[in-house]
Structure formats: C-alpha cells, structure tokens
C-alpha positions in Angstrom: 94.0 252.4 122.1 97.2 251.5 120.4 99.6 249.8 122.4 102.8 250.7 120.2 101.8 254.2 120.6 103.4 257.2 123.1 99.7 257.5 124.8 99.9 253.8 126.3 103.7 254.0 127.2 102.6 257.5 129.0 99.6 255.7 130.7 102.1 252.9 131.9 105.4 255.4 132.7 103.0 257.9 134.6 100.8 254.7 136.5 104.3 253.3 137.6 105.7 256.8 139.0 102.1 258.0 140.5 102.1 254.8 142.1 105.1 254.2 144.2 105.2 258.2 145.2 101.6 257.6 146.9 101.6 256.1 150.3 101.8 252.4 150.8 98.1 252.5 152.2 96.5 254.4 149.0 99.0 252.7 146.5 96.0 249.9 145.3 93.5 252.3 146.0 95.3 254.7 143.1 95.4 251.9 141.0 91.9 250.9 140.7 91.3 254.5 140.1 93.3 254.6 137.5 92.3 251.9 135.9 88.8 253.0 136.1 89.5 256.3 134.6 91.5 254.4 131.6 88.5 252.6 131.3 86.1 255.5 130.9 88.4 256.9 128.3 88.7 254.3 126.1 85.8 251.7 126.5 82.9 253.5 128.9 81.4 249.8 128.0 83.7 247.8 129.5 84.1 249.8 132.9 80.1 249.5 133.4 80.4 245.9 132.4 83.4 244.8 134.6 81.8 247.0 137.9 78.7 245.1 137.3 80.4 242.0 137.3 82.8 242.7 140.6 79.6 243.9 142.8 77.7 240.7 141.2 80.4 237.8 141.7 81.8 239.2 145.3 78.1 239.4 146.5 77.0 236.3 145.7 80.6 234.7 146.5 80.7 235.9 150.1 79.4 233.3 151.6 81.4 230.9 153.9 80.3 227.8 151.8 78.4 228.6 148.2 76.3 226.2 147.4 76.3 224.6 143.5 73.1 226.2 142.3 74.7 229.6 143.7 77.3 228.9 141.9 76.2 227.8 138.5 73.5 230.6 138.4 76.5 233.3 138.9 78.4 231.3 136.2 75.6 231.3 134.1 75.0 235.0 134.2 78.9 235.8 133.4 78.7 233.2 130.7 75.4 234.6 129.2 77.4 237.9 129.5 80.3 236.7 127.4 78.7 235.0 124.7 75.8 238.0 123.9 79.0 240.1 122.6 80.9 236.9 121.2 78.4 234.8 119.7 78.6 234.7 115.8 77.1 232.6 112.8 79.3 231.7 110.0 80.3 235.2 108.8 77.3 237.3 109.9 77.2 238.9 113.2 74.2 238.5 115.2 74.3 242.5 116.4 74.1 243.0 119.8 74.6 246.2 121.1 77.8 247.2 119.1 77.9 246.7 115.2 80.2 243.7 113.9 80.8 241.8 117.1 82.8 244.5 118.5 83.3 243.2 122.0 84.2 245.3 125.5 87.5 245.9 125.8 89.1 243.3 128.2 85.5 241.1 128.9 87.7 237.6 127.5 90.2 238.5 130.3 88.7 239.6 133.4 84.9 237.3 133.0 87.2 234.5 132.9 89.0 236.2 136.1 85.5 236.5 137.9 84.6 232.6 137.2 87.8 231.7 138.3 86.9 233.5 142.0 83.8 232.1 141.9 84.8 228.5 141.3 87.8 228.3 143.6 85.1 230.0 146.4 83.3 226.8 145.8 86.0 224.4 145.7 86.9 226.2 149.5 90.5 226.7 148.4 90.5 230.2 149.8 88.8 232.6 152.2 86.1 235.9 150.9 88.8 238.2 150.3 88.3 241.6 151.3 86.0 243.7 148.2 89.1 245.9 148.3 91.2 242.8 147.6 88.9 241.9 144.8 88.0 244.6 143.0 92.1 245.4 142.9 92.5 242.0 141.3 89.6 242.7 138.9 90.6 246.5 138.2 94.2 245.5 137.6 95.8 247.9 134.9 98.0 245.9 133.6 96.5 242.7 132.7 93.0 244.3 131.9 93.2 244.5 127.7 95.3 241.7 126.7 96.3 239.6 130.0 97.2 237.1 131.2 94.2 235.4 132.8 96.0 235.5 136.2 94.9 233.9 139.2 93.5 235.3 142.8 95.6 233.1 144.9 99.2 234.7 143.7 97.5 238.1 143.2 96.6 237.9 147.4 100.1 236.8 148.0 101.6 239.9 146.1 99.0 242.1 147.4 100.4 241.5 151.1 103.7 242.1 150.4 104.3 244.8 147.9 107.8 246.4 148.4 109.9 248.3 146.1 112.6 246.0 144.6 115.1 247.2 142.1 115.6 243.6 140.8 111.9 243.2 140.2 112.1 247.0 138.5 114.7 245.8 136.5 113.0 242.9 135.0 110.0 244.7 134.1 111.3 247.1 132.1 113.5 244.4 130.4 110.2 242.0 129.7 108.4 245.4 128.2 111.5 245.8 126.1 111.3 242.2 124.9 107.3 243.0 124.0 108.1 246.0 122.0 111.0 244.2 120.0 108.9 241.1 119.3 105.5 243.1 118.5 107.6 246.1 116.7 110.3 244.5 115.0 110.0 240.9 114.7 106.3 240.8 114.0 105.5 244.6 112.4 108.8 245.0 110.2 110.3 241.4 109.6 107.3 239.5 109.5 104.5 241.7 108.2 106.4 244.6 106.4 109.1 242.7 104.9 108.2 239.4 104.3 104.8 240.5 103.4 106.4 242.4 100.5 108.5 239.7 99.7 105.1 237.5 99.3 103.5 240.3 97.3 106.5 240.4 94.8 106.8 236.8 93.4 105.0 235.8 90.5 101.1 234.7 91.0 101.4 231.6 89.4 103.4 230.7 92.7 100.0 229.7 94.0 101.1 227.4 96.0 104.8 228.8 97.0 102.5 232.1 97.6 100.0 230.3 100.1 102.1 228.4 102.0 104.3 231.9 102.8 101.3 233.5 103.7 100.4 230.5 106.1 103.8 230.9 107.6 103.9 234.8 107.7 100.1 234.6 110.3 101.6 232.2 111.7 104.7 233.8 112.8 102.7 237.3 112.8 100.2 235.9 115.5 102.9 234.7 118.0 104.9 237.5 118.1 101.9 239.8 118.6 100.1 238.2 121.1 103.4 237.4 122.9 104.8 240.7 122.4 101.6 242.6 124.6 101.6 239.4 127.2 105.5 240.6 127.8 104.5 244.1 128.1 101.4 243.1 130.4 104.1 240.7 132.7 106.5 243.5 132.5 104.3 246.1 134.0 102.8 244.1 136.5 106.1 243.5 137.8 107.0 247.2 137.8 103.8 247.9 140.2 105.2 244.6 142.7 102.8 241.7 141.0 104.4 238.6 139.5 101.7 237.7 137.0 101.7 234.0 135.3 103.9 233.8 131.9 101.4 233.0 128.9 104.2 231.6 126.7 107.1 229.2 126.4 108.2 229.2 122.7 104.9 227.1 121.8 106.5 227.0 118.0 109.4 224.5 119.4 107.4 222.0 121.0 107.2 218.3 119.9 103.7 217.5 119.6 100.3 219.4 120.1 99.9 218.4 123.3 103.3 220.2 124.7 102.2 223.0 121.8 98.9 223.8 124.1 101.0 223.9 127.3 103.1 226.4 125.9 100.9 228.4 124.3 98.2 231.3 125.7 99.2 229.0 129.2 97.2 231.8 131.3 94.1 230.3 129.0 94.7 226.7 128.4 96.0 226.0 132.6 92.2 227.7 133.3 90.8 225.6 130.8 92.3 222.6 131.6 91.6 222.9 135.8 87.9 223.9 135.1 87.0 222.4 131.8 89.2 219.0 131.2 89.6 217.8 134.8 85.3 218.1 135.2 84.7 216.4 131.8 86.7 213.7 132.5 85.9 213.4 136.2 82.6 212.7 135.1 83.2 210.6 131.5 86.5 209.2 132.3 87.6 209.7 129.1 90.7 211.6 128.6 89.8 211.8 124.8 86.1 214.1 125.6 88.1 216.5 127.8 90.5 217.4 125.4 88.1 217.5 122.7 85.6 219.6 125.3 88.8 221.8 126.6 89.7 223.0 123.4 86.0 223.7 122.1 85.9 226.0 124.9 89.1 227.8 124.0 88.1 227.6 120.1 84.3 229.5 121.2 86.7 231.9 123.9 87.9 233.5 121.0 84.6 233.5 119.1 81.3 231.7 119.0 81.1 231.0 115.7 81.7 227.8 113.5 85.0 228.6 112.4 85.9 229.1 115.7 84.1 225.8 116.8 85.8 223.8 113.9 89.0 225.0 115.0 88.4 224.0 118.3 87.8 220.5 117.2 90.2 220.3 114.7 93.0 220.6 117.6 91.0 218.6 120.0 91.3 215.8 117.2 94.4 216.2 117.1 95.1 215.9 120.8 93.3 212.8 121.0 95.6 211.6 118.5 98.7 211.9 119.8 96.7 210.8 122.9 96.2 207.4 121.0 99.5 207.5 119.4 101.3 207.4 123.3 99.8 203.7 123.6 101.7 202.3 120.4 104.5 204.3 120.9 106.2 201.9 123.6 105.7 198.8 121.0 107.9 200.7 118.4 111.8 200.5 118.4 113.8 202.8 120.2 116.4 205.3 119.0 119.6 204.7 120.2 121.9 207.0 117.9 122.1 210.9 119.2 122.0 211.8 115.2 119.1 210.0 114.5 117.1 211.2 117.7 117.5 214.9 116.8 116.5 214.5 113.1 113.1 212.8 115.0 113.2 215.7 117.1 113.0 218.6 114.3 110.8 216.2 112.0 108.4 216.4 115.6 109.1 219.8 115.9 108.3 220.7 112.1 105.2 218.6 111.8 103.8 220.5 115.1 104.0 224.0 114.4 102.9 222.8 110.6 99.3 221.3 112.0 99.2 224.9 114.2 99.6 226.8 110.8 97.5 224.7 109.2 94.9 225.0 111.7 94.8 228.9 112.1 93.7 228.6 107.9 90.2 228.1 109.5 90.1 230.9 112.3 91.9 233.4 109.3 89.5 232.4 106.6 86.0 234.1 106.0 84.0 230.6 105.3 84.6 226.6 104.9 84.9 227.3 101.0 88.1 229.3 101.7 89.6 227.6 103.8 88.8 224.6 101.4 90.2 226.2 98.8 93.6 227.3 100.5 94.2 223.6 101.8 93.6 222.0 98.5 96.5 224.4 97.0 98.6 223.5 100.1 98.2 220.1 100.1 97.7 219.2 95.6 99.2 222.6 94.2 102.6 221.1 94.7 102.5 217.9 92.4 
C-alpha cells in the first residue's frame, strides 16, 4: 500500500463519508469492519496477528485487579511476538516466516498499544473497558500502519463523545494537507529528487562535501516522511471525531538531545519513557541507566539488530551527557547580552540536529565498517 497513491486517499475519503452517514450506534462498529477488511487486503498477516492479540490481552486483562505474573506473562507473549518478526543479526535476517525481516503491517504500532492496556490495567488507572471499546481502539484505521502510538485513556474519552464538528472537520483535512506537502514536496521533490541530483552532479573527489550532503539529505528525508504520514494519521483521526497525540514538534530546532527526544516520534519516546525510564530508575536510581535503557528499547523498536542496538546507545550516551553536563552548567558564567545568547542558541541548535545526523550514519549503514568509513571522511576528509 502506498500512501501517496489515489487507492489510500479513496480508502480514507470513502471511510470518512461511510462513516458519519451510518447511525451513531453502528458508526465504531463500521469502523472496525473496515479496518478489518483493509487489513485482509493488504496484510492477511497482520489482521490474524492483531485479532489474536485483542482476544489474548482483553482476556487476560479483565480482571478487577491483574496480578504481576499475569501481567508479565501477557507482556511476555506480545514481546516474544514482536521480536520473532524484528529480531536481526548484523546484516543477515534470521527468517522467520517472511523472507528479509519483512514485518506485519502495523505490529510496532498496535503491540505497543496492547502493552500499554495491559500495563495501565495493572497500574488500576482505568476500569475493563467494554471488548467493543477495545477492539475499536485496537482496530482503529487511522493510526493502524504508521501511528501514533496513542493512548486508551483519550481514545475512551473520544469514544463517549463523538459528534460532528465542522471545526474539527476542518483541521483534519488541513493536517492531511500538511502530510502530503511535507511527504510529497518537501521530502519527495526538494529533498530527495532535487537535492539528490544536486549530490549526484558534483565532482567525486568531493568525498567529503559529497558525504556530508548525503548525511543531511536522510536526515531531512527521514523527518519529513515520517512526519508527513503522522499528519495524515492525526488528520484522519480527527475527521472520524478522535484527537490522537501529535508525534512531532520540530525535533530539528531543539537545543540539546534531551529536548530532541521529546520532540521527536513523542507517541514512542512518552510510552517509552512512562514504562521503560520511570521503572529502571525506580529500581536503580540512576537517571543515567534509564536513559541509556529507554533508548535501547527504542533503538531494538525499530529493529533488533546491532546497528540498531548501537544506535540506541549511542543516543543514550549522549543523553547521559548532557545529563552530566546540567551539573557544571550553573558553575559557568552567565550570558547577559541578547546577541551573544542567540549565537549559543543556534551553535546548540546546530550541534543537536548534527549528533542526530550523525547518529542515523549507523541505523543507514549496512555494517560497523561503513559506517566507519563514512565518519572518518566526515570527521578527517576535511583537513
């Protein structure tokens, strides 16, 4: 499935108008059909997947007080689930049922969804929803590919009070508009197409001028894609009555790494950091291990694999050094002149996304020699 292509707008344009012409007490119920048909379409997989895992998680979650080893058995099953279609070594896949890794369209989004159920139940911030309740969160349409990783509790609340409202109407469209600009024009023509021939037209011996553009152009090329279908997933959701969470807030202009990972995938890193960094620090007390743990877990979301694992360190690192850095910083002088302050502002801002690019080198690189070899241009190809 394409997402820039007439067969997904039609899929969205005829959900949207199928939906609010059906009667309010059928409207959900046409939606998780839907959604199930889409499904059988396009990734057979995935629907028998995600249908195992609503029946599986609501069972064993409807209980008015799960206990722990309920609830890290259930966990453990999604998990296992997860990682037999994700788990890699270096560059060879270790086949599992599809050839290459190839993994179920959506599993990221809505296993993360069904742990997130499952962990609130057991924390006792909510009631058992009703399986219809459920299942509609789980077989949700829009956020089922791509996301965001939303959360139950908002879902519930929008699910008791759908209405029709024009202003909502209106800033779903505009939201899918902003998706197809970004993904379309920004990151398919300006970023890809033309600078991407730009890149291919200067002279090779512009290693380094050459590999630093290219750093740049996945940089910018990865933003604006992934942004572009989380506008277009917000913007539908909004069209069928749902306010799902926003998953980005111009990451690239943040200050340091730690404002970077609040900004960026926030659907992802907010799940990671309520389930992953609060627990490991609640039990090590040390700030440092959680953000090291929190983003090994993101780095292995996206793939197990080393690359991915090394990534996930080398931003944890990073974290816990500007963690470190925030204890020396009150020793050093302040900056009392406006001028001086915004220079330090774009030299933060600069040096930020630069460590991001720099980062994504290992997740965009086959192996450790690669990416080796394009640092070492990067950083001794210019003297």
């Amino acid at each position: 499935m394409q997402f820039l292509s007439v067969t997904w707008l039609t899929w969205m344009m005829a959900t949207v108008c199928l939906y609010w012409l059906t009667p309010m007490a059928w409207r959900l119920r046409l939606l998780i059909a839907i959604t199930v048909v889409f499904l059988l379409v396009y990734a057979p997989l995935s629907a028998a997947i995600l249908a195992g895992l609503t029946v599986f998680t609501y069972t064993l979650s409807r209980s008015p007080h799960i206990s722990g080893y309920r609830t890290l058995a259930v966990g453990t099953v999604i998990i296992a689930i997860v990682s037999f279609y994700k788990i890699q070594v270096s560059g060879d896949t270790i086949h599992s049922v599809f050839e290459q890794g190839l993994i179920p369209l959506g599993l990221s989004y809505y296993s993360f969804r069904c742990l997130h159920y499952l962990l609130e139940r057991y924390k006792g911030s909510f009631h058992t929803a009703t399986f219809e309740e459920f299942i509609s969160y789980l077989f949700f349409l829009p956020t089922i590919v791509v996301g965001p990783i939303h959360r139950f509790g908002q879902f519930q609340r929008d699910y008791h009070r759908i209405r029709w409202d024009a202003h909502l109407l209106s800033e779903g469209l505009e939201r899918i508009l902003y998706g197809y600009v970004k993904i379309a024009f920004l990151g398919n023509f300006l970023v890809n197409a033309r600078l991407g021939n730009y890149i291919q037209g200067i002279d090779p011996q512009h290693t380094v001028f050459i590999a630093y553009l290219e750093m740049v152009r996945g940089g910018f090329s990865l933003y604006f894609q992934f942004s572009g279908f989380a506008d277009i997933a917000i913007g539908f959701s909004r069209l069928l009555g749902f306010r799902v969470m926003e998953n980005f807030n111009w990451p690239y202009l943040q200050k340091n790494i730690s404002d970077y990972w609040r900004c960026w995938h926030i659907s992802l890193t907010s799940w990671c950091r309520d389930y992953v960094y609060t627990s490991v620090v609640s039990l090590s007390r040390s700030p440092a291990l959680g953000a090291i743990a929190t983003l090994v877990v993101i780095g292995l979301w996206h793939e197990i694999s080393l690359r991915y694992l090394a990534w996930g360190l080398y931003h944890g690192l990073g974290i816990v050094f500007w963690q470190q850095f925030q204890r020396i910083k009150p020793a050093l002088p302040a900056i009392h002149i406006p001028a001086l302050q915004r220079l330090v502002d774009a030299s933060s801002i600069l040096l930020t996304v630069h460590f991001v690019w720099f980062g994504l080198i290992i997740a965009r690189q086959p192996d450790f020699n690669s990416v080796l070899q394009v640092w070492s241009i990067l950083l001794t190809g210019w003297w």
